[in-house]
C-alpha positions as CSV (number, residue, x, y, z in Angstrom):
1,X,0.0,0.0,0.0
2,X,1.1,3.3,-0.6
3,X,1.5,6.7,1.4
4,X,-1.5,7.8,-0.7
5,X,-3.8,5.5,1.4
6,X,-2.7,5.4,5.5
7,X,-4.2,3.4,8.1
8,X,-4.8,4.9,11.6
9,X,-6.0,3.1,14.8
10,X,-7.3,4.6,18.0
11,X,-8.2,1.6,19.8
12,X,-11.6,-0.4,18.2
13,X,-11.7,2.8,15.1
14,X,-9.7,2.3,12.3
15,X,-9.7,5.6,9.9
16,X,-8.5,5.2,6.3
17,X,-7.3,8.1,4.9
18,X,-7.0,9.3,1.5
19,X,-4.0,10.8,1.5
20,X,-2.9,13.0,-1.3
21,X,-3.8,17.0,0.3
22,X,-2.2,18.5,-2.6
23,X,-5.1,17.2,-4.9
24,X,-7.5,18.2,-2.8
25,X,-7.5,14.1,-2.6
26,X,-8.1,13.2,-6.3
27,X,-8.5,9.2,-6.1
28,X,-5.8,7.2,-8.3
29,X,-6.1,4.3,-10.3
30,X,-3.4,2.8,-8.0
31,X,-6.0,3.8,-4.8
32,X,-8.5,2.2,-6.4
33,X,-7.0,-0.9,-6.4
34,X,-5.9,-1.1,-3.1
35,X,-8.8,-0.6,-1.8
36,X,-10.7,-3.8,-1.6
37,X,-7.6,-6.2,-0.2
38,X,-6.9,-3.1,2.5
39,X,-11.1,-3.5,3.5
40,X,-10.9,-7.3,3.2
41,X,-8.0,-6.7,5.6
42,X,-9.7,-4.4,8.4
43,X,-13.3,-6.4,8.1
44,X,-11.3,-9.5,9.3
45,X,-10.0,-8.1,12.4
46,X,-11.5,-8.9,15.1
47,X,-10.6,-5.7,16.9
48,X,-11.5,-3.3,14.3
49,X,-15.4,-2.3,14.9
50,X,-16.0,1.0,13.0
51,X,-14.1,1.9,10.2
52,X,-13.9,5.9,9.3
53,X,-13.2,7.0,5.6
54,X,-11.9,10.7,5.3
55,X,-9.6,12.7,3.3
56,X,-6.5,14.1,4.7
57,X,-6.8,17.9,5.7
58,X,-9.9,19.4,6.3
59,X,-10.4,21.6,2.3
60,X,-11.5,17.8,1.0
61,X,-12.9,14.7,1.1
62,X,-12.0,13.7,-2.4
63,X,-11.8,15.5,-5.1
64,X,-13.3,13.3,-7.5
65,X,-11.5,10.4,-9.5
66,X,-7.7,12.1,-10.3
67,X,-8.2,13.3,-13.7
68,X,-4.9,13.8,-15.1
69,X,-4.8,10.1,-15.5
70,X,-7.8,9.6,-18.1
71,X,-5.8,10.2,-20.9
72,X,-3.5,6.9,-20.0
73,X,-6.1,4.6,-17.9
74,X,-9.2,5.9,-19.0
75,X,-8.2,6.8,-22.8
76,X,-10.4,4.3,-25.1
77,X,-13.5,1.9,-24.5
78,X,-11.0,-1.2,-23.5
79,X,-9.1,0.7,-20.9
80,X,-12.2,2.2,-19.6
81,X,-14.0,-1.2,-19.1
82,X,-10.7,-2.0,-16.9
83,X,-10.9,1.3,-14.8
84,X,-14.7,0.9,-14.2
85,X,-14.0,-2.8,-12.9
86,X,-11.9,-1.3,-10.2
87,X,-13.8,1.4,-9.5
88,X,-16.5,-0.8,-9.0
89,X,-14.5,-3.2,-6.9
90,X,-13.2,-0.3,-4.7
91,X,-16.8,1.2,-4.1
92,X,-18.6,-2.6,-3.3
93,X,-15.5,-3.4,-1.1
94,X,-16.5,-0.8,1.2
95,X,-20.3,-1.7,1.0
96,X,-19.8,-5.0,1.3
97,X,-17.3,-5.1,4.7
98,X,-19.8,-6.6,7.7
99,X,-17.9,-3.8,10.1
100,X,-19.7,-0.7,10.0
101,X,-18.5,2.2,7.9
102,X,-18.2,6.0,8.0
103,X,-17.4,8.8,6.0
104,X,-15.7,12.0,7.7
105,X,-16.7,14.6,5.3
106,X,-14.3,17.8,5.4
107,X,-15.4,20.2,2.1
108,X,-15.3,18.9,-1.5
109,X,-16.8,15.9,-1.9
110,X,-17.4,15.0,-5.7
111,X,-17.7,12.6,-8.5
112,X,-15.6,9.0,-7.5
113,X,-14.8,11.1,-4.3
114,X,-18.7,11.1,-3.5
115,X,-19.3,7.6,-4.7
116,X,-16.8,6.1,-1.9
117,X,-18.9,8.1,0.4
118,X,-21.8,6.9,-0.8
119,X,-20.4,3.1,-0.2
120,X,-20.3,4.2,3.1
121,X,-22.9,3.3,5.9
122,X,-23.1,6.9,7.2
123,X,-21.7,10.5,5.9
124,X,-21.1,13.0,8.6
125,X,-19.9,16.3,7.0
126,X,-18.8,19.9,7.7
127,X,-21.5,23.0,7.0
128,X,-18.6,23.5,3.9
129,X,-18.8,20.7,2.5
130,X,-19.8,20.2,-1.5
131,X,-21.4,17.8,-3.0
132,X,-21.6,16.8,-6.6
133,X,-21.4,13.6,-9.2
134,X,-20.2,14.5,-12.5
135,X,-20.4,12.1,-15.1
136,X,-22.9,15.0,-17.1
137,X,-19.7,17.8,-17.1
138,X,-17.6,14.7,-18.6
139,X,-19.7,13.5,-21.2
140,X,-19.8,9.6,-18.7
141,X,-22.9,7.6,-17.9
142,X,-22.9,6.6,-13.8
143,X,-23.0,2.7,-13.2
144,X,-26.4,1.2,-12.2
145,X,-24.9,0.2,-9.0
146,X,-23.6,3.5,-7.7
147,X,-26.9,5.1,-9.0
148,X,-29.2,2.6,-7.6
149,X,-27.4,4.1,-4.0
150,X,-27.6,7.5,-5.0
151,X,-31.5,6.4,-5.4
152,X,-31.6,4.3,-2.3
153,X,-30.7,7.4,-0.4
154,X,-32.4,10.1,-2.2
155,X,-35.3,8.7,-4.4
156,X,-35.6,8.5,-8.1
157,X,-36.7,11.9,-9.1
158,X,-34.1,13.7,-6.9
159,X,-31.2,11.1,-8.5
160,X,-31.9,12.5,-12.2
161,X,-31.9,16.0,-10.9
162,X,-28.2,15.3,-9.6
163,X,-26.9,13.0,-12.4
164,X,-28.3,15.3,-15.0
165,X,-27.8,18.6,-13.7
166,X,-24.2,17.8,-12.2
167,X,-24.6,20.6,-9.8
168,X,-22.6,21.1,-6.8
169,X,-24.9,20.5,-3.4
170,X,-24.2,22.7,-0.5
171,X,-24.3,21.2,3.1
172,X,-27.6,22.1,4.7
173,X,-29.1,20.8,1.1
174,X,-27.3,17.8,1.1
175,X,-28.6,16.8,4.6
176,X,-31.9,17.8,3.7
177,X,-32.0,15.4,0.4
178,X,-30.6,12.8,2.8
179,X,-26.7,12.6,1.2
180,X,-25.7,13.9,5.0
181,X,-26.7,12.0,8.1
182,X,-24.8,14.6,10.4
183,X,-23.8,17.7,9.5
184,X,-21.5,20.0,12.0
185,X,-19.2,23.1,12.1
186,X,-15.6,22.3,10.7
187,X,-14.1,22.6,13.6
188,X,-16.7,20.3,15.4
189,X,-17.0,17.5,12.1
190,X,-14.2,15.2,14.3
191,X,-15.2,14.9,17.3
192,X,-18.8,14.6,16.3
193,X,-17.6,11.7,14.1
194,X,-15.2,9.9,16.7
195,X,-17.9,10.1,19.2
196,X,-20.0,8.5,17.3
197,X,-17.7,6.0,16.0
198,X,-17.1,5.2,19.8
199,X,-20.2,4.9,20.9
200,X,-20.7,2.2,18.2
201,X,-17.9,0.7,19.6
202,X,-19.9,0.0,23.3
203,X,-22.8,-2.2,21.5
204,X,-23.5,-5.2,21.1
205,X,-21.5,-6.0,18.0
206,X,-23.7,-9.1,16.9
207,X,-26.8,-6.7,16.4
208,X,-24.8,-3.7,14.7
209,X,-23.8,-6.3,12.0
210,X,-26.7,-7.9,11.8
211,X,-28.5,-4.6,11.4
212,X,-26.4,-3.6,8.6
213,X,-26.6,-6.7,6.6
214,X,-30.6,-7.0,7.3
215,X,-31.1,-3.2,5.9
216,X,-28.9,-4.4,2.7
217,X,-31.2,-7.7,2.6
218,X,-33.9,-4.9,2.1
219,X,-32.4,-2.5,-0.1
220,X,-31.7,-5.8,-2.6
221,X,-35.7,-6.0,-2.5
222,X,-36.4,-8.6,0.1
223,X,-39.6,-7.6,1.9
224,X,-40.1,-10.7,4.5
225,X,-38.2,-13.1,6.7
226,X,-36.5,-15.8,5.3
227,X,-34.6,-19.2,6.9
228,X,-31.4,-16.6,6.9
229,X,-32.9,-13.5,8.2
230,X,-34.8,-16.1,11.2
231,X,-31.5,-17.4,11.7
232,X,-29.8,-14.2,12.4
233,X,-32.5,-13.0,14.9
234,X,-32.1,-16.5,16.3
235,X,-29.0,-17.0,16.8
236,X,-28.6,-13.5,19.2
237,X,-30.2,-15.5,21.9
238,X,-27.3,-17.5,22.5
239,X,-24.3,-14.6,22.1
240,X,-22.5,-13.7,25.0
241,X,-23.6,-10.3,24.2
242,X,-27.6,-11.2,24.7
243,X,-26.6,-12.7,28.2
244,X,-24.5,-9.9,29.1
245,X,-27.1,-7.3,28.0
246,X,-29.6,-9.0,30.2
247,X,-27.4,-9.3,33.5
248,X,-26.5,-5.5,32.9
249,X,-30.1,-4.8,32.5
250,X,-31.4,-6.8,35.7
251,X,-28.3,-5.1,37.7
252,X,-28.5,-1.3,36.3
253,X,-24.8,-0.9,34.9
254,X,-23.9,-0.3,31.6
255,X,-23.4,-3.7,29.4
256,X,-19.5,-4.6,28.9
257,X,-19.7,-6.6,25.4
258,X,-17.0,-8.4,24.4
């Protein structure tokens, strides 16, 4: 991995930052590829519990996809095909990871920059932060997969009006269409996000995961329990965390999950 991707850990929270400031962030090729194995990597440790996403700095989140590339990775239909495969790898990485996922949200936040938020769980940003998804400025068309998120989150008619339009989406707008979950000052953005991050940390890590994957069971289109979904709910009854809730509950302390 290189410097323009870090890892940082402050006890159960691992951040991954996009590191390239001078860009305002701009996501390689390179990045993109390194993505998914460095995911596969924090989803499989057992002490990792939230994972944040931010850019480094506080002008951007991302920039978008790093431009200045196109011409070489992105120049003809073949090579395209190949740079939309990774994009698409790096963005379901993300969504796909059973530990639950933030974006920290410092200013820009635009075109491949927004879809990795998107992947996201949550996006908590600053009252500066922008918004956009560009594939209209660039004469592109947005895969199904990343719009079908952009419409999980936002509705249909609200999607086209952002796809088509291409416009740049201030902070208190991009709350109110539902792109923001949390929106704070930029001085604030951190600790509101660490907080939270923590507190995540404190519960019962069977039901946060199971909570995420049954909201995804949903957004795919299932619509009732199945033998999976039963077993899930189930299964909690025989976690350490289920007995340990209930003993803290009968002797008034806060639950210690392990």
């Amino acid at each position: 991995m290189s410097d323009d991707l870090l890892v940082e850990r402050d006890g159960a929270v691992a951040t991954v930052v996009l590191n390239r400031p001078d860009s305002h962030n701009a996501i390689t090729l390179e990045m993109y590829k390194a993505i998914p194995a460095l995911f596969a990597s924090l989803d499989t440790d057992e002490s990792v519990k939230v994972i944040v996403v931010r850019g480094a700095g506080t002008k951007a989140f991302a920039s978008g996809a790093d431009i200045s590339e196109f011409e070489e990775v992105r120049g003809n239909a073949d090579s395209a095909k190949s740079y939309n495969q990774r994009v698409a790898a790096a963005e379901k990485a993300i969504e796909n990871v059973n530990t639950p996922t933030i974006a920290l949200i410092h200013g820009y936040c635009i075109g491949g920059g927004c879809g990795l938020a998107l992947s996201c769980d949550l996006r908590f940003g600053d009252d500066r932060t922008r918004m956009a998804i560009t594939p209209a400025k660039l004469g592109l068309v947005y895969s199904l997969e990343s719009t079908k998120r952009l419409v999980d989150l936002v509705g249909p008619a609200r999607t086209k009006w952002i796809l088509m339009s291409g416009q740049q989406i201030g902070a208190e707008q991009a709350q109110r269409l539902g792109l923001l979950d949390e929106l704070s000052t930029v001085d604030d953005l951190d600790k509101v996000t660490y907080d939270f991050a923590q507190l995540l940390t404190t519960r019962a890590q069977f039901s946060v995961r199971a909570a995420k994957s049954i909201v995804g069971r949903i957004l795919s289109g299932q619509v009732e329990d199945d033998e999976k979904t039963t077993e899930i709910r189930n299964s909690s009854f025989d976690t350490e965390d289920y007995a340990e809730g209930v003993r803290a509950f009968l002797e008034k302390r806060t639950p210690r999950f392990r």
